[in-house]
C-alpha positions as CSV (number, residue, x, y, z in Angstrom):
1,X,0.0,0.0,0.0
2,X,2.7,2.4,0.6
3,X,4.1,1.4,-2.8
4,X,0.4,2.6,-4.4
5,X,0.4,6.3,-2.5
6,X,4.3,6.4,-3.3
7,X,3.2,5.7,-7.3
8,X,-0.2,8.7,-7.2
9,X,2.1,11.1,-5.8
10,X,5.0,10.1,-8.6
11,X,2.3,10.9,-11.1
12,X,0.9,14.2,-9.1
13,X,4.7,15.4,-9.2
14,X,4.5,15.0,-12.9
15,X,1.2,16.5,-13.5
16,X,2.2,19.7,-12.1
17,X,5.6,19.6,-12.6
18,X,5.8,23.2,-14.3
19,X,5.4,24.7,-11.2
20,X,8.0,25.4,-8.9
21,X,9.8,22.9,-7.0
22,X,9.2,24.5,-3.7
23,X,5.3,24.5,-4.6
24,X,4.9,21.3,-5.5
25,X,7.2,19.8,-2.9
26,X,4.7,21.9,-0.5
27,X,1.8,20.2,-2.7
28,X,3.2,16.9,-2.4
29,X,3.7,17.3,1.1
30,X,0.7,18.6,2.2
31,X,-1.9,16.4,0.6
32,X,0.5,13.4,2.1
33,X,-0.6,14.7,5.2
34,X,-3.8,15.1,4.2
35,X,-4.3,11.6,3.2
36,X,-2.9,10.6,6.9
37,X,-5.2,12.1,9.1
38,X,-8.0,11.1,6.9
39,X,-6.8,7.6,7.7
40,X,-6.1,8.0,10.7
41,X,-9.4,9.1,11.2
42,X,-11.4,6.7,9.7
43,X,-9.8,4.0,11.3
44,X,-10.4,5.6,14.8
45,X,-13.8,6.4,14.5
46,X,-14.2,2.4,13.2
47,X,-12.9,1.3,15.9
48,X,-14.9,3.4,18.2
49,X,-18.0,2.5,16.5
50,X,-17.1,-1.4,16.5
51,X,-15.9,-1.3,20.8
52,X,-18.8,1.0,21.9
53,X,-19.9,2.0,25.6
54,X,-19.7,-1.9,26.3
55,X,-15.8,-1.8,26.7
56,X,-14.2,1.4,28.3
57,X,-11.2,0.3,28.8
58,X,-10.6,0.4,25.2
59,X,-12.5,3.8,24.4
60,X,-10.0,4.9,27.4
61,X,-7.1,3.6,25.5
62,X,-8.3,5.2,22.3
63,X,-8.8,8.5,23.7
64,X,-5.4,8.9,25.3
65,X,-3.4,7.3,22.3
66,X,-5.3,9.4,19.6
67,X,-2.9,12.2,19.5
68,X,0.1,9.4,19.3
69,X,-1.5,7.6,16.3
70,X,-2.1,10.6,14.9
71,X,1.4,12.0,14.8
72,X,2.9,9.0,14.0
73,X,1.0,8.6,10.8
74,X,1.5,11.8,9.8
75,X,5.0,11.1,10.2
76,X,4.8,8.2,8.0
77,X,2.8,9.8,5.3
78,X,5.4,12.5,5.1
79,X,7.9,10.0,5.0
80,X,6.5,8.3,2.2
81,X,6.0,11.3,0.3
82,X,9.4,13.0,0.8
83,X,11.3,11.0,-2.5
84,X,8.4,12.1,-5.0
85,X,9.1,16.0,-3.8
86,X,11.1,17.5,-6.6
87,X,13.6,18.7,-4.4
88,X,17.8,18.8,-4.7
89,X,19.3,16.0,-2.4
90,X,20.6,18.5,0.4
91,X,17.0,19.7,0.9
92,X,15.3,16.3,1.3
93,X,18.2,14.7,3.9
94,X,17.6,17.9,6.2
95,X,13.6,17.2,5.7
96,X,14.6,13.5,6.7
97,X,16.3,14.2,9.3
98,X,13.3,16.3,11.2
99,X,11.3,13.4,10.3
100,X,13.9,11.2,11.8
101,X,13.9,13.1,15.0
102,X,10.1,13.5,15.3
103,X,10.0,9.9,15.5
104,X,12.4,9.4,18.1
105,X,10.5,12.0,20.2
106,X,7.3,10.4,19.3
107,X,8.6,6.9,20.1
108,X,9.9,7.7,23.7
109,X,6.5,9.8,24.0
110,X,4.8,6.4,23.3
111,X,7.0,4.3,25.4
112,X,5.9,7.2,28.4
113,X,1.9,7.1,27.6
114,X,2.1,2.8,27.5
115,X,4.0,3.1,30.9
116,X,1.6,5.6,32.6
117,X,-1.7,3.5,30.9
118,X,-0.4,0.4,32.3
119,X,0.4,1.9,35.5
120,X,-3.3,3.5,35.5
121,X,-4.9,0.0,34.6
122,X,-2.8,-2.0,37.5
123,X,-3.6,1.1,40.0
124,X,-7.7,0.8,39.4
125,X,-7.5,-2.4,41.0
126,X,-6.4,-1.7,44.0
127,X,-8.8,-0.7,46.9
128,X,-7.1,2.0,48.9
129,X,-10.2,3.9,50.7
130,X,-10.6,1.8,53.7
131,X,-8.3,2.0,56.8
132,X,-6.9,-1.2,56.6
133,X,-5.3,-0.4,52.8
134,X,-1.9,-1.3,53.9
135,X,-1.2,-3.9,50.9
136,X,-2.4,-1.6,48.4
137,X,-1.1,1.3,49.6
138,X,2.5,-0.7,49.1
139,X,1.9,-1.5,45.6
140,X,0.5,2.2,45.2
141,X,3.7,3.6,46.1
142,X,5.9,1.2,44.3
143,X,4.3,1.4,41.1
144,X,4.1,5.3,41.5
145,X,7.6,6.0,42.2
146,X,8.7,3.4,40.0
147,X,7.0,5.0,37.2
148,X,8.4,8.2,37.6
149,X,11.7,6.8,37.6
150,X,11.3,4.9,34.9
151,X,9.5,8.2,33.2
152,X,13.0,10.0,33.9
153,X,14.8,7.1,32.3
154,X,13.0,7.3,29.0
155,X,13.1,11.0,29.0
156,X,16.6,11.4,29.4
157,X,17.2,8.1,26.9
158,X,15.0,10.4,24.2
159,X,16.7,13.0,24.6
160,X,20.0,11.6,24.1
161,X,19.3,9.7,21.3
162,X,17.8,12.5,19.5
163,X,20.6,14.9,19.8
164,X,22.8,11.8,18.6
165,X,21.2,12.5,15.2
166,X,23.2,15.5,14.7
167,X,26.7,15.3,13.8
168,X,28.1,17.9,15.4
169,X,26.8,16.2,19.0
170,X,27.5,13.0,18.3
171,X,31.1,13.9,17.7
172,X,31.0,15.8,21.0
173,X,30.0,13.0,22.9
174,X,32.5,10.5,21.6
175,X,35.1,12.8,22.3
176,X,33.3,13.4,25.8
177,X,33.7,9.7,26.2
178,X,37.5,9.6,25.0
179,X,38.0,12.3,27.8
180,X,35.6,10.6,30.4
181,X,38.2,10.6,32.9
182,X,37.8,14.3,34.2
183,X,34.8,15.0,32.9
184,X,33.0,11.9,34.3
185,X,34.1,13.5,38.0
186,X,32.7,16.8,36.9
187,X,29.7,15.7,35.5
188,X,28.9,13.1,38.7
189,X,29.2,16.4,41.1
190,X,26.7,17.9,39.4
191,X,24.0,15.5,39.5
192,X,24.7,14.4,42.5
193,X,21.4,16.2,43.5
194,X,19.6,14.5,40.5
195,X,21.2,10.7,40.8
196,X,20.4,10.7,44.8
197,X,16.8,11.1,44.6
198,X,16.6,8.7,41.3
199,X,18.7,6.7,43.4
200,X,16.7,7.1,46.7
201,X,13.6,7.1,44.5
202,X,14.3,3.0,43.2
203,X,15.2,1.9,47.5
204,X,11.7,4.1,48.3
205,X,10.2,1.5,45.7
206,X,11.7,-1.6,46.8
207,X,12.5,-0.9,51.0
208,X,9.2,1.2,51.3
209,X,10.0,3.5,54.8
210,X,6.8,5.2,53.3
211,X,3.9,4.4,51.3
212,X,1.1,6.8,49.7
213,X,-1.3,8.1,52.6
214,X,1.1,6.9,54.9
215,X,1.0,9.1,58.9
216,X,4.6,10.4,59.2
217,X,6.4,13.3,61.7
218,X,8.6,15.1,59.9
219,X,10.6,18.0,60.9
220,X,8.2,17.7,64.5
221,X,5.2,18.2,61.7
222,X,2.4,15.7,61.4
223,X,1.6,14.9,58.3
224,X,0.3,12.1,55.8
225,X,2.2,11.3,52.4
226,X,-0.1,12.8,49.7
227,X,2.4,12.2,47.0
228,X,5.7,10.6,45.8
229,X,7.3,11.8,42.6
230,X,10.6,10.9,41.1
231,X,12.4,13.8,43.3
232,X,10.3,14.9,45.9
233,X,7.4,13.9,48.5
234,X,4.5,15.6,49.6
235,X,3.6,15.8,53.2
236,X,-0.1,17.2,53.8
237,X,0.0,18.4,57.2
238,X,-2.9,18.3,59.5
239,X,-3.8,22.2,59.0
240,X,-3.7,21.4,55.0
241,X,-0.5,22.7,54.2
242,X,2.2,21.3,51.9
243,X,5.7,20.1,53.1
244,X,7.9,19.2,50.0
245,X,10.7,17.0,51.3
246,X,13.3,16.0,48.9
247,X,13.5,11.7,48.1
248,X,17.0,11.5,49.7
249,X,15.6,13.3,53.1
250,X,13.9,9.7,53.8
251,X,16.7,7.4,53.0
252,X,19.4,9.9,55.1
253,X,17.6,11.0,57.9
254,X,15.4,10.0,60.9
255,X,11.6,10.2,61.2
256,X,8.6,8.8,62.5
257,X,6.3,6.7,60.5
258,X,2.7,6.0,62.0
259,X,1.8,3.8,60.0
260,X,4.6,1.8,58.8
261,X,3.0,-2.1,59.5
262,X,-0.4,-1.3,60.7
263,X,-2.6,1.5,60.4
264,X,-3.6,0.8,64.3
265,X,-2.3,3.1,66.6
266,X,-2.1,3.0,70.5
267,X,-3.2,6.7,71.8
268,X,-2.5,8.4,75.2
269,X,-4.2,10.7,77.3
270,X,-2.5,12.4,80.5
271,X,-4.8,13.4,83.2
272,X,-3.1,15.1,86.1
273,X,-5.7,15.3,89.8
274,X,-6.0,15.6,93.1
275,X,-4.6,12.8,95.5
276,X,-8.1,13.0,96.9
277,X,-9.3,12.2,93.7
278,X,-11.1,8.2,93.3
279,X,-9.1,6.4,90.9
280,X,-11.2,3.4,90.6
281,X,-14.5,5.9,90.0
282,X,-12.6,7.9,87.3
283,X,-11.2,4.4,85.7
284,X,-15.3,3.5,85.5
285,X,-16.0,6.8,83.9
286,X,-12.9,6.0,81.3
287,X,-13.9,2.4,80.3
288,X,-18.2,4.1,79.6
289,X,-16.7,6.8,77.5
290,X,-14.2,4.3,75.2
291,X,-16.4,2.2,74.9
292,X,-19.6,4.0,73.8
293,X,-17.4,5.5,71.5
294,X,-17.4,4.2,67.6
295,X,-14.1,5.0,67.4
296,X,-12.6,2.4,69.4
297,X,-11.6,-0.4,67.9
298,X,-12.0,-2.9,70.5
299,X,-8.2,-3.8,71.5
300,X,-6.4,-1.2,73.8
301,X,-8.0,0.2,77.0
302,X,-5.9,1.2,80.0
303,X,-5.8,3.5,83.0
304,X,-2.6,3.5,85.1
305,X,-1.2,6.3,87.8
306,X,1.7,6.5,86.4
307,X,3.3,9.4,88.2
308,X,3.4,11.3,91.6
309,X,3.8,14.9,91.3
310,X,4.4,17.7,94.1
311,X,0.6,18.5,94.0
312,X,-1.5,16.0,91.5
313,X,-1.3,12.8,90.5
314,X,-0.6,11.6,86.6
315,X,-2.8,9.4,85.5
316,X,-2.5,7.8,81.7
317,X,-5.0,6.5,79.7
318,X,-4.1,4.2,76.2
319,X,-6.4,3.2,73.8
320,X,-6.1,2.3,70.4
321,X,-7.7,2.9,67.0
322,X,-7.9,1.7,63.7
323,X,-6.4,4.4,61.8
324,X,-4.3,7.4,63.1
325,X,-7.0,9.8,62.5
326,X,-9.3,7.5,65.2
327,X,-7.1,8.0,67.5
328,X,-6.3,11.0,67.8
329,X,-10.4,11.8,67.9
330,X,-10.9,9.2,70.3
331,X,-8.6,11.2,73.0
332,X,-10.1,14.7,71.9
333,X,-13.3,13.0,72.6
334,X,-12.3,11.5,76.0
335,X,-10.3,14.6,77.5
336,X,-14.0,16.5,76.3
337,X,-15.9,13.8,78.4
338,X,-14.1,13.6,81.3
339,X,-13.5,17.3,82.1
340,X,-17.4,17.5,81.9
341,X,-17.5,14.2,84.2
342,X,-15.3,15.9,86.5
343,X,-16.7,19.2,86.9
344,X,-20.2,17.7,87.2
345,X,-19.7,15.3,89.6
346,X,-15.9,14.8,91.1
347,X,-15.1,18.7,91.3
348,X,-12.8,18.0,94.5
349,X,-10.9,15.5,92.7
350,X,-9.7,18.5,90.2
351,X,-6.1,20.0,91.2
352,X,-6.0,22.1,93.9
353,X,-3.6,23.8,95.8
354,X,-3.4,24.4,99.7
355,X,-2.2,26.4,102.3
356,X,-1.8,26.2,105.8
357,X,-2.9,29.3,108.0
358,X,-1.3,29.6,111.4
359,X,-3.0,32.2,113.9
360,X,-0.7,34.0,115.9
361,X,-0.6,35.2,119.6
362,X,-2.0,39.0,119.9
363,X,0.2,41.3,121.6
364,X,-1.2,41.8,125.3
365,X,-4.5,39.5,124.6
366,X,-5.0,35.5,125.6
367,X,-4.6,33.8,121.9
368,X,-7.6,32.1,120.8
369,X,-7.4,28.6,118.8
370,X,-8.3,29.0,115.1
371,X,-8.3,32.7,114.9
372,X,-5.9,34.4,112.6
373,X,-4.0,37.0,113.7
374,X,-5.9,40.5,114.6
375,X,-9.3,38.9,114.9
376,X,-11.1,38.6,118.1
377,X,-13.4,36.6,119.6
378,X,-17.1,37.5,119.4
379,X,-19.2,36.9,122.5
């Protein structure tokens, strides 16, 4: 078939061959392109018309690879066209040679989109709303930041074959490599930045100290892994703003992850009273509230004095809950309940300080018992 549009554009050339070259090249050229997106069209609204509503995973696949199948058989249809242009030799190796490089571009852009789609199709099966999501938050992460790295890697791999198409490069970098010796050093300092996070990016993948949606401290800020590119994480923090943290940061230093094995989470709860106070009555009161509460989870429920201070006694209370979220509204909740337990009911067992009053001796008077000093007695 290419043979057969190569031939009708032969005899176009010759039917308007008194025009100018540059015209009829343009000619040539353009109705090529023509003829490719007609095709192209045709064919895709066939398809669409044969897959209809009952499969969208295809009519998915069609719409985000249009733009793909277009260029590329536009690309063809030029490059069919380009020996029946009446043009000198010069002219046509500089047109092939855009050609050539719009198909390198387009074939890493299509090795990117097949990536991300079957990234996208292996991702929609995975059930990551409830709390217990901790398998497929790990496959989440690992296919996300695996993807980006392996985005980087085709981008850069594009790139470098592409400019390899040009002479003047291509004889650079061999004479790059010849001197790779010096240059090598130089060029490893400067993306040291760049291969550290790639490089922190793959162990992310495989070690996984975080996963998407994951509860992590960083920097003493609380926060939940919204997102993991091929450089940097986002931390949402619990008043909604937006930590960026580079890769590296999580393979080099120290933090806290929440939610590294389980999403459960044991919470505390410090109360500090009197040393009048009843321990076993507030204990009660602890054990109704937890457990009339829906965000317990059934497991953890303690009360302990755990301290003796000057004035008060510590007491601790741990529960636990099924996500870290839970828990920290299940001790907002009991801390509300059992101030309002306290002040209703127990409001001597809240802290209190004392002091001791001693009444002293008047001057030229008989001192009374339990009369402060300056007071007399009334008859």
């Amino acid at each position: 078939m290419p043979q057969d549009i190569q031939s009708g554009l032969n005899l176009l050339s010759n039917v308007i061959g008194g025009a100018p070259d540059a015209l009829v090249a343009a000619i040539v050229l353009a109705l090529a392109a023509a003829i490719g997106l007609s095709i192209h069209g045709t064919i895709v609204r066939l398809l669409r018309r044969l897959t209809g509503n009952r499969r969208p995973h295809i009519q998915s696949f069609l719409a985000r690879t249009t733009s793909l199948t277009r260029l590329g058989l536009l690309v063809l249809a030029l490059f069919i066209a380009l020996p029946a242009t009446p043009l000198d030799p010069d002219t046509k190796a500089t047109i092939a040679q855009i050609l050539a490089l719009a198909s390198i571009i387009l074939a890493g852009w299509t090795a990117i989109a097949l990536v991300n789609m079957t990234a996208d199709l292996y991702l929609a099966r995975l059930a990551t709303a409830g709390a217990d999501n901790l398998l497929a938050r790990k496959h989440l992460t690992q296919i996300r930041v695996l993807t980006g790295t392996v985005n980087t890697l085709l981008m850069v791999a594009t790139v470098g074959v592409a400019l390899m198409t040009f002479q003047p490069v291509r004889q650079f970098g061999l004479s790059l490599f010849a001197s790779a010796g010096v240059a090598g050093i130089i060029a490893g300092l400067a993306a040291r930045p760049v291969l550290s996070n790639l490089f922190a990016g793959i162990q992310i993948a495989l070690a996984q100290p975080i996963r998407i949606n994951d509860g992590v401290v960083v920097e003493n800020e609380y926060g939940r892994v919204e997102e993991i590119t091929s450089t940097y994480v986002v931390v949402q923090l619990w008043d909604l703003r937006r930590m960026i943290v580079p890769l590296s940061y999580f393979i080099e230093k120290p933090f806290q992850n929440w939610t590294r094995d389980s999403t459960n989470l044991l919470g505390t709860v410090m109360i500090y009273l009197d040393y009048t106070a009843p321990v076993e009555r507030v204990r009660a009161r602890i054990e109704e509230i937890v457990k009339a509460s829906k965000l317990w989870d059934g497991k953890v429920l303690g009360l302990q004095v755990t301290d003796l201070k000057e004035s008060t006694i510590e007491l601790r209370v741990v529960v636990s809950g099924r996500s870290s979220g839970d828990t920290f509204d299940l001790r907002c909740e009991i801390r509300e309940k059992l101030i309002d337990f306290l002040q209703r009911e127990l409001p001597g067992a809240l802290p209190r300080r004392r002091q001791e009053v001693v009444a002293a001796e008047p001057r030229g008077a008989t001192a009374v018992p339990g009369l402060a000093e300056g007071t007399r007695p009334t008859e």
